[in-house]
C-alpha positions as CSV (number, residue, x, y, z in Angstrom):
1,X,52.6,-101.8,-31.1
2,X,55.6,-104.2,-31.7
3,X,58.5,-104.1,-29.0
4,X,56.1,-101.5,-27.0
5,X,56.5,-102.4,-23.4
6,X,54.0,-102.8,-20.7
7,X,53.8,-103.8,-16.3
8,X,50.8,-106.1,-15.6
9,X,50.2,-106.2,-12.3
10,X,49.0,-109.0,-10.4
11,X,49.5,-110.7,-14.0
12,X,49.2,-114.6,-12.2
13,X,45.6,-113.7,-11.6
14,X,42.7,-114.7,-13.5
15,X,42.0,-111.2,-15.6
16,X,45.7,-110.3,-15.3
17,X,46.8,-113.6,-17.0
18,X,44.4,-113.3,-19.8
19,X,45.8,-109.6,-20.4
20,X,49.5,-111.1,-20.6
21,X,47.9,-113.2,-23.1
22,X,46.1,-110.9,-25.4
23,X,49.1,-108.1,-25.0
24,X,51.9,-110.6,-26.4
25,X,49.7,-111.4,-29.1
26,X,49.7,-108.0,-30.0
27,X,53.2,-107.9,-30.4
28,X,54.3,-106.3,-26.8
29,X,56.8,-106.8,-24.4
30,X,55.9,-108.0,-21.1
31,X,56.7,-107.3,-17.5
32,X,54.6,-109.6,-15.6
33,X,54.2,-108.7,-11.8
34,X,52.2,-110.7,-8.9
35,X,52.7,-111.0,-5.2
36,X,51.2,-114.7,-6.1
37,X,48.9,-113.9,-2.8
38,X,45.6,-114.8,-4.9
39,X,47.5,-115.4,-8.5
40,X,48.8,-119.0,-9.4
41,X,52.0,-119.3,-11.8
42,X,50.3,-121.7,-13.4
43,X,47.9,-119.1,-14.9
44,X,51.0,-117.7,-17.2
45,X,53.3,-120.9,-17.0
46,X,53.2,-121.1,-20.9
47,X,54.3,-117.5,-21.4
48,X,57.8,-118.2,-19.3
49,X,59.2,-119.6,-22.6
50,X,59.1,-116.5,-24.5
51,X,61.5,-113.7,-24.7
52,X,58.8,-111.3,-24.6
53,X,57.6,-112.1,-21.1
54,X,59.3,-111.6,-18.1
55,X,57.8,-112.0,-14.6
56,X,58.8,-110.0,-10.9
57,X,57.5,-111.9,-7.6
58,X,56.9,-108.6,-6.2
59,X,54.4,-106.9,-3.8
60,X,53.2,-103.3,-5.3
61,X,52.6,-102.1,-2.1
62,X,56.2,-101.7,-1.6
63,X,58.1,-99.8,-3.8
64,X,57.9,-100.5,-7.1
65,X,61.0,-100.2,-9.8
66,X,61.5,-101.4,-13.8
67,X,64.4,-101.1,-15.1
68,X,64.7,-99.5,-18.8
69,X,61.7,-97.6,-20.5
70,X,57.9,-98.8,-19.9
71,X,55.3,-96.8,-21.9
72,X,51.8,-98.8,-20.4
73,X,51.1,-100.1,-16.9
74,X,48.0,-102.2,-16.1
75,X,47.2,-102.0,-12.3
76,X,45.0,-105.2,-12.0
77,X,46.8,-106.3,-8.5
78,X,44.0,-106.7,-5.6
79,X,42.6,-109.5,-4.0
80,X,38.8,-109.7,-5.8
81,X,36.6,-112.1,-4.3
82,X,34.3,-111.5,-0.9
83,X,36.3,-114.5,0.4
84,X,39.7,-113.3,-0.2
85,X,39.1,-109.6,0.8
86,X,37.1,-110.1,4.2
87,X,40.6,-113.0,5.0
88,X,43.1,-110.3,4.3
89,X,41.3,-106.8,4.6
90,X,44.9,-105.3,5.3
91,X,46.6,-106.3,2.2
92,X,43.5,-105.3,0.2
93,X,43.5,-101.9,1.6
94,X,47.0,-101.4,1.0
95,X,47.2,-102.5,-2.4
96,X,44.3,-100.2,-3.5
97,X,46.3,-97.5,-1.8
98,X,49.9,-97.4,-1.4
99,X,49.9,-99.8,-4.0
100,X,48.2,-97.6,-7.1
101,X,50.5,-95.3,-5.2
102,X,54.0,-96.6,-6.1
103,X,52.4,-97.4,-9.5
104,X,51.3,-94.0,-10.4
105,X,54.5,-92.7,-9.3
106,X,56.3,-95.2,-11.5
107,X,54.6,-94.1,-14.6
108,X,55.2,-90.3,-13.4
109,X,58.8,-91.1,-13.3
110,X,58.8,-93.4,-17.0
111,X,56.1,-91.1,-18.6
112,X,54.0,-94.4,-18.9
113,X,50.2,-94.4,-19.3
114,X,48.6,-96.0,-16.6
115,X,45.4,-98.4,-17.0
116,X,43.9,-98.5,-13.4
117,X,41.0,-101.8,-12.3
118,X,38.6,-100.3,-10.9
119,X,35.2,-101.9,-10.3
120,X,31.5,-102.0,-10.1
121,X,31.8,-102.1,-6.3
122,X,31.9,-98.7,-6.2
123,X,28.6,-98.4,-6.7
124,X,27.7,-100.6,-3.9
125,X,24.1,-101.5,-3.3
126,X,22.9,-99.2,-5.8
127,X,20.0,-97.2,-6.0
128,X,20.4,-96.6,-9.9
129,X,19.8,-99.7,-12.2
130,X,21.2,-100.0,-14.3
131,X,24.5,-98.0,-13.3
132,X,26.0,-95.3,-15.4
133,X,29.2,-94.0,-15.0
134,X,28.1,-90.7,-13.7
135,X,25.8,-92.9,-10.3
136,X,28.2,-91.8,-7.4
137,X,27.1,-94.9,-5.5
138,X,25.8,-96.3,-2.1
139,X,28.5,-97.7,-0.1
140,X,29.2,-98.6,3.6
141,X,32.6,-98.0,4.3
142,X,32.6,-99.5,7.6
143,X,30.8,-102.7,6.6
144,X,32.8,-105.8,5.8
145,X,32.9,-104.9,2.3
146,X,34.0,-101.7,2.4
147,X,37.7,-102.9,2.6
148,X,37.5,-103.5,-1.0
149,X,35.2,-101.0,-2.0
150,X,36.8,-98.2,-0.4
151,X,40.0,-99.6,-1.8
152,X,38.7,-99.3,-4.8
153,X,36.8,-95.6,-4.7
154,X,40.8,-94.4,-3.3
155,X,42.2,-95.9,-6.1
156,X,40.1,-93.3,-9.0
157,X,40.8,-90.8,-6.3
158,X,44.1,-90.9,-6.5
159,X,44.3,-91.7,-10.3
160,X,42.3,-88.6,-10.9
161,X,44.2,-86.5,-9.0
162,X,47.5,-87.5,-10.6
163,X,45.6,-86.7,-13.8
164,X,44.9,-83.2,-13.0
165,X,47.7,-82.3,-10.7
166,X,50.6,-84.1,-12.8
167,X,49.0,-84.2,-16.3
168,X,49.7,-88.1,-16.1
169,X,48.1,-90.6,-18.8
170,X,45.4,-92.3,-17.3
171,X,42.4,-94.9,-17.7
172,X,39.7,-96.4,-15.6
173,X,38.0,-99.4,-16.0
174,X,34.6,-100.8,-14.2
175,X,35.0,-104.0,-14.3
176,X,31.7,-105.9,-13.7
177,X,31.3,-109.5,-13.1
178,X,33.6,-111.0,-15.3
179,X,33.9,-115.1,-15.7
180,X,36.0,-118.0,-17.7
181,X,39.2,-120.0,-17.5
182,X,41.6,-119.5,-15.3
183,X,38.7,-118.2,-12.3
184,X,40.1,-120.1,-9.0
185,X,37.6,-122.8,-7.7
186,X,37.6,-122.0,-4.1
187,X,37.2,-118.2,-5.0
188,X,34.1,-118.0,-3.9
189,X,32.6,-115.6,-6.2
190,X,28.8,-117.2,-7.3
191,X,30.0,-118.4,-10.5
192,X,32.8,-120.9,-9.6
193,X,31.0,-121.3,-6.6
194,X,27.9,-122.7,-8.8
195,X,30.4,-125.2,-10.9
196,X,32.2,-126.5,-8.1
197,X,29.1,-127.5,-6.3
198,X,26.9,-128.6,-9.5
199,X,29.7,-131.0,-10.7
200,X,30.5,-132.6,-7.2
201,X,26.6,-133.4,-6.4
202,X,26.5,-130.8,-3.9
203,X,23.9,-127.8,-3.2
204,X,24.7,-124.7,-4.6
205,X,24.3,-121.9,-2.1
206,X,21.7,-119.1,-3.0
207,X,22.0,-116.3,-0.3
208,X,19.2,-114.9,0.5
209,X,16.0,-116.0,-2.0
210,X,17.7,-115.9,-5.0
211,X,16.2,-112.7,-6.7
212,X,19.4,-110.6,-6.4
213,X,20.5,-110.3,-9.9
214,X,24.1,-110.4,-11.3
215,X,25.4,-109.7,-15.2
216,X,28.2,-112.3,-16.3
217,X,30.9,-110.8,-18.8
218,X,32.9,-113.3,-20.6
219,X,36.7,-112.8,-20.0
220,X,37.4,-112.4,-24.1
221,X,34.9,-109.8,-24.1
222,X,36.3,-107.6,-21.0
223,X,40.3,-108.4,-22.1
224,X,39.5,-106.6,-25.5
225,X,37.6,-103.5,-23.7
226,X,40.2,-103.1,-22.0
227,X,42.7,-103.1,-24.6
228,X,40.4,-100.5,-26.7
229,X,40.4,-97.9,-23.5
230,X,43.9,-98.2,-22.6
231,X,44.7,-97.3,-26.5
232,X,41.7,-94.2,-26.5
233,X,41.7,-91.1,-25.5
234,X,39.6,-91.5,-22.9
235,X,40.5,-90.3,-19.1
236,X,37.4,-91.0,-16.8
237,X,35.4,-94.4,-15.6
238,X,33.8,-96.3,-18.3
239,X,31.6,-99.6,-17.3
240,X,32.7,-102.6,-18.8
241,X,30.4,-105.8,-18.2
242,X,27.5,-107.6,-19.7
243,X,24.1,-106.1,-19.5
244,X,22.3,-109.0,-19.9
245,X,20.8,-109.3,-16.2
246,X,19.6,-112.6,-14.7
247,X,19.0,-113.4,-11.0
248,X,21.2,-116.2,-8.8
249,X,18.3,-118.7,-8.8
250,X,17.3,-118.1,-12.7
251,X,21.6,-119.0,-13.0
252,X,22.2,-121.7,-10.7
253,X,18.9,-123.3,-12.8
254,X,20.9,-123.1,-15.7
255,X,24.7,-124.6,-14.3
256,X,22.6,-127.1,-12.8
257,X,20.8,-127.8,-16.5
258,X,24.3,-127.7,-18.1
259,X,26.1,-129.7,-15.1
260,X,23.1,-132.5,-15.5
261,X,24.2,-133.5,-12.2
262,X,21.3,-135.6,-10.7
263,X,22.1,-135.4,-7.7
264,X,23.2,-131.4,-7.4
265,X,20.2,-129.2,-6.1
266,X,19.6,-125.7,-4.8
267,X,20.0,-124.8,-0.7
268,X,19.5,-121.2,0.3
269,X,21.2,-119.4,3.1
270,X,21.2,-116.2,4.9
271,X,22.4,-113.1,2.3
272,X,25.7,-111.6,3.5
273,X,26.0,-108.1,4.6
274,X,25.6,-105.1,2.2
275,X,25.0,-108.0,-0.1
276,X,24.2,-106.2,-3.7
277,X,20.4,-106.7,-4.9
278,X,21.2,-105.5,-8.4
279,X,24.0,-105.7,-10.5
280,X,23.7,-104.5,-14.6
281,X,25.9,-102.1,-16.4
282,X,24.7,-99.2,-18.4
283,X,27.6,-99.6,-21.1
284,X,26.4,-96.5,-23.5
285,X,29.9,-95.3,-22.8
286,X,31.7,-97.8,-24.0
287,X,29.7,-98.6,-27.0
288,X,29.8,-94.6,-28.3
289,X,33.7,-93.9,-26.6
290,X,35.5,-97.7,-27.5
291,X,32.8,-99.1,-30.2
292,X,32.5,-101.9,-27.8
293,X,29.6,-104.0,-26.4
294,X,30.3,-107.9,-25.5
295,X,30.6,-110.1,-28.2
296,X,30.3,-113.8,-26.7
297,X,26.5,-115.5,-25.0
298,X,26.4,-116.8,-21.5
299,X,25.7,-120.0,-23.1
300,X,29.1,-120.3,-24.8
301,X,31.0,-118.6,-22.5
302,X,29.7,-121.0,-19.5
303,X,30.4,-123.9,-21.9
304,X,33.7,-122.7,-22.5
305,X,34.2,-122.3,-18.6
306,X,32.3,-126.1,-17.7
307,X,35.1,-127.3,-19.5
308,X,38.0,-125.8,-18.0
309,X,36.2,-126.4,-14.3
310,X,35.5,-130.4,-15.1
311,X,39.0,-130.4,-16.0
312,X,40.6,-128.9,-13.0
313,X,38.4,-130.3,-10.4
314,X,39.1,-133.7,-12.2
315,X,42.9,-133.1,-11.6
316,X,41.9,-132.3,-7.8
């Protein structure tokens, strides 16, 4: 793939910057792009030396140009977190919409294949566990969430029907919850959520009783399902995640057992709206389509991640 080139959008993010990562490792050029509205620079700081990276401060819901040829775009631009979509619904909205937009327009017009992040949001508060790729989901488009997840369900909509109507090169990825270095602290998704509050002494905040269940995906694991469907042949959703399910009380148990915080302990609160009870992939898909299946345990991938969060929160 040497010299290939390739748009990462919202590249300063936490997926996005481990994608720049893995894709100049394998030999491509890259066009880095990121409103910087939820990315930080600092995720791809180190790449700004090399001559195969270059990086656009650029919104994608405006219009989008690259100069020169571009055979891959990666449309991983969207604010992800409950905290960051319900403070700026608008710009989620419009990123899932007129942003995939200009993007699949910009791979009409360079003949590029187009990876689109999707997510397991789509399937809302499902009543299919685990999910397959085929559940249509249960979502409330009104609710809070549905700025996201509507977003989201848009964003194959329109993906699809560039694929039929234009013949365009597409892929979908279900990305299910996905964790590691580079996750913003104050994101408030439950895992840096967890840290934050086990390695400051604080309670960490169940919602609800704690029996909801979630499935953690190490980043390593995800980046290199993702680079395995954007090189196949393969046009429709496939899940990517970990289906190794656990509930929010069996987890914060075991961040506050690696944490050792004495003083940390467990509060519970109210559960959000539309709040998901179950969360596990069916990844049959990916294992028969991509030959892929995770590769790294929680237990090493939430060492790998205490580590980076002890650090940062020590620099805070």
């Amino acid at each position: 793939m040497s010299g290939q080139k390739i748009l990462i959008t919202g590249a300063a993010g936490f997926i996005g910057s481990h994608l720049c990562d893995r894709f100049i490792k394998e030999g491509f050029q890259v066009i880095a792009m990121d409103n910087l509205l939820t990315g930080n620079l600092q995720n791809i700081q180190h790449l700004f030396k090399l001559k195969e990276f270059e990086f656009y401060h650029h919104d994608v819901s405006r219009f989008v140009h690259v100069p020169g040829s571009l055979d891959y775009i990666l449309h991983f631009a969207s604010p992800a977190s409950p905290i960051d979509y319900l403070k700026m619904p608008i710009q989620t909205l419009k990123v899932g919409s007129l942003g995939t937009h200009n993007l699949l327009g910009l791979a009409k017009e360079k003949k590029a294949r187009i990876l689109i992040a999707s997510t397991s949001e789509v399937y809302g508060d499902p009543l299919e566990h685990p999910q397959t790729e085929n559940y249509w989901g249960n979502v409330n488009p009104i609710g809070p969430r549905g700025v996201y997840d509507e977003a989201k369900r848009f964003q194959e909509a329109i993906t699809m029907a560039y694929h039929r109507y234009h013949g365009l090169e597409t892929r979908m990825v279900r990305i299910f919850n996905t964790y590691g270095p580079r996750m913003r602290v104050d994101d408030g998704r439950v895992l840096p959520a967890f840290f934050k509050q086990a390695i400051r002494g604080e309670e960490l905040s169940i919602f609800g009783d704690g029996s909801q269940t979630r499935s953690f995906c190490y980043v390593e694991d995800l980046v290199e399902g993702i680079y395995r469907l954007l090189l196949s042949d393969y046009v429709y959703p496939v899940n990517l995640g970990n289906p190794q399910e656990i509930t929010i009380r069996e987890f914060a148990e075991e961040i506050l057992k690696l944490v050792n915080n004495p003083v940390a302990r467990i509060g519970y609160h109210p559960l959000p709206v539309d709040d998901p009870k179950q969360r596990r992939p069916d990844i049959s898909l990916a294992k028969r389509v991509l030959n892929w299946e995770p590769r790294v345990n929680r237990q090493e991938g939430l060492n790998l991640t205490y580590q980076y969060f002890k650090h940062i929160l020590s620099e805070s």
